[in-house]
N, C-alpha and C positions, 0 to 999 in steps of 0.2 A: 504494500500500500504506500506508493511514494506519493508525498504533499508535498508541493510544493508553495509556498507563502510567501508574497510579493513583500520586499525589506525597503523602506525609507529610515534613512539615518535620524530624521526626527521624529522617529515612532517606534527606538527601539523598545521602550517599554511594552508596546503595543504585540509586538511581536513576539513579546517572551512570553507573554499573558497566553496570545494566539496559541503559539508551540506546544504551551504546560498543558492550556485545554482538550490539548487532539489528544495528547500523547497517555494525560491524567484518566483518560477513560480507554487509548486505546494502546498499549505500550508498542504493539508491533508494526504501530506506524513508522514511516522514512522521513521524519518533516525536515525541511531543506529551504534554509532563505534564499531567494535569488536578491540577492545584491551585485546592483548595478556598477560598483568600483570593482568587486570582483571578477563580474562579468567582461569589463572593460580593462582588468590586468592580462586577461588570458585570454583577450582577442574575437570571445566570442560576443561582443556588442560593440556596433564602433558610431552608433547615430548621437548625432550633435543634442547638446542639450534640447530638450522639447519647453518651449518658452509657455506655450499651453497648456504644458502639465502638470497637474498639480502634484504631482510624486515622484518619484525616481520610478516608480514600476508600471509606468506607460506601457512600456513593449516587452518588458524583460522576458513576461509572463509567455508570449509565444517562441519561444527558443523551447518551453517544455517538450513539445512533439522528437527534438531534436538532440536533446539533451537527455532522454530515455533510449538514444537510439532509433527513434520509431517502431518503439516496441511498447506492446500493453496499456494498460489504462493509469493513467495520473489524475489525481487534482492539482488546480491551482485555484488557490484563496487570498484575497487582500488579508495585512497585517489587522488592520482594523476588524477583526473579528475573534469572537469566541463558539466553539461548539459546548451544545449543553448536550451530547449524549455522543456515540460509539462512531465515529467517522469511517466503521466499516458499514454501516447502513447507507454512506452516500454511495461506496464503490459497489454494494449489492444492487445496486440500480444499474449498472453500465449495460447498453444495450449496442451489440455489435454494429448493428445497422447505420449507428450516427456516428458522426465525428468528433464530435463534441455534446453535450447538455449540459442544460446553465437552463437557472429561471428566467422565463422571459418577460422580466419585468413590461409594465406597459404604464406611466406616470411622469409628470411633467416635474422637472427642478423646481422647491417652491422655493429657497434660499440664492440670494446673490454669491453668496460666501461661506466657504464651511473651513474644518479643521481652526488652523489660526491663520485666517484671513485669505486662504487661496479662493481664488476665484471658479466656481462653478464652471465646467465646460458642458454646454450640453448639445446631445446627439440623440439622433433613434436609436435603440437598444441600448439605453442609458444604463448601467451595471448590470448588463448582460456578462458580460466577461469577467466580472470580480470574481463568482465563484465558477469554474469549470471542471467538467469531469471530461478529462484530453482522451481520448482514444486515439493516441499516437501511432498505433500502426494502419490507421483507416487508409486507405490510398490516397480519398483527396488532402491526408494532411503532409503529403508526401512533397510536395511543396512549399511548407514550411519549415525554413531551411534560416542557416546564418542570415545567406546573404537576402534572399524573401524580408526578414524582421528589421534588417540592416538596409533596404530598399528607402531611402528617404522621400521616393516618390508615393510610396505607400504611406499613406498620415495615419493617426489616430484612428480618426471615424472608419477607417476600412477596413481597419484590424480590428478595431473592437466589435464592430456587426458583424465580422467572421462573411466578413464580403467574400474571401475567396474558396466559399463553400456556397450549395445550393442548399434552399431554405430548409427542404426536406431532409437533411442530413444534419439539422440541428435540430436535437431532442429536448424534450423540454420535463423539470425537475419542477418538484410542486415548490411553492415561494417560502417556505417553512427549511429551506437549507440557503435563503439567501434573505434572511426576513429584513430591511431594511429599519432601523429606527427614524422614527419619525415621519415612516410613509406609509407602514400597515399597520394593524392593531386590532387583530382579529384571533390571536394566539397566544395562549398566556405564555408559554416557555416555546419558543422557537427552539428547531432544532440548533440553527446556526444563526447567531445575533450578527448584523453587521451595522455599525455602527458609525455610517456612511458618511454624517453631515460633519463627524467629529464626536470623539469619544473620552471618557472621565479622567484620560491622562492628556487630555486639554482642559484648562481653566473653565473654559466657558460654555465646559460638556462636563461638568463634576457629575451634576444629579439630571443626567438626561436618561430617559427611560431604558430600560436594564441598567441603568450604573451597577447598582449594588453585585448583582449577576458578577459582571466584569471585576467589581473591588474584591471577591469572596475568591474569585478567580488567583486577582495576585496575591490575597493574603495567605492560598493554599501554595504557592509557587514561591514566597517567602519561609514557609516552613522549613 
């Protein structure tokens, strides 16, 4: 079960909480930051800073296909999250037919600015890609390659719709593994919190809905 979890340098907290939570309920997981310094010491990421992006893990995330070999099933999750249960329930979903699955969210940006002050980018299939279940050896991800993610002709918007897949080859996962705070509110415990607008290791997200979730989280990974 390899995860792999998108690393921004000002969310290391974030990412440890993330890690503890997969790992605290499921030990025989692979979790794996993709850090973007790293990625860019060893060649395999060489795109200029993204002035649009509000994180370092813009594109990291589709090197996955590639970086498995093109073999078997992967996730990749934003740092900003927590699992509240067994992250072998999201790979018991993988269904060969597709390429990828991800919730398909369907919701308008309500905020100008999230985290601490970045500026909302918004697209169709707006956190479609935060959370994905990669079926890295499908054929058409055989194309998602160094130099494909490294293509600066290719922008954000076309990577993140999984533009170079046919629609039918994207699976879609109930919204309870990618529950957005502050945009659903229909599930007491989400399987998977994401905490998309900004989360309680920012100031101005201390007591925003799951906080405590998230705080019981570090004070268990503090232990």
């Amino acid at each position: 079960m390899k995860v792999f979890v998108g690393y921004d340098t000002r969310e290391d907290i974030a990412y440890q909480v993330c890690k503890h939570s997969i790992i605290n309920k499921q030990p025989n997981a692979d979790v794996r930051p993709l850090r973007q310094k790293e990625l860019r010491d060893t060649g395999w990421y060489k795109r200029p800073v993204d002035k649009l992006g509000s994180t370092e893990l813009t594109f990291t995330r589709f090197l996955i296909p590639e970086l498995t070999n093109f073999e078997g099933w992967a996730v990749f999750m934003d740092c900003d999250m927590i699992l509240t249960t067994d992250i072998k329930e999201l790979f018991d979903q993988a269904d060969d037919q597709y390429a990828v699955m991800c919730v398909k969210h369907d919701y308008k940006v309500k905020e100008g600015y999230k985290m601490d002050g970045q500026k909302q980018t918004i697209y169709p299939r707006k956190n479609w890609s935060s959370v994905v279940l990669w079926n890295c050896g499908h054929p058409s991800n055989k194309v998602v390659t160094q130099d494909f993610v490294n293509d600066t002709e290719l922008n954000g918007a076309y990577m993140h719709r999984f533009s170079w897949l046919k629609d039918e080859e994207i699976g879609e996962l109930d919204h309870t593994w990618n529950y957005l705070v502050g945009v659903y509110d229909d599930i007491e415990t989400p399987k998977l919190i994401h905490y998309t607008e900004g989360g309680p290791w920012f100031e101005n997200y201390r007591d925003c809905e799951f906080a405590q979730l998230w705080k019981d989280e570090l004070f268990d990974m503090m232990k």
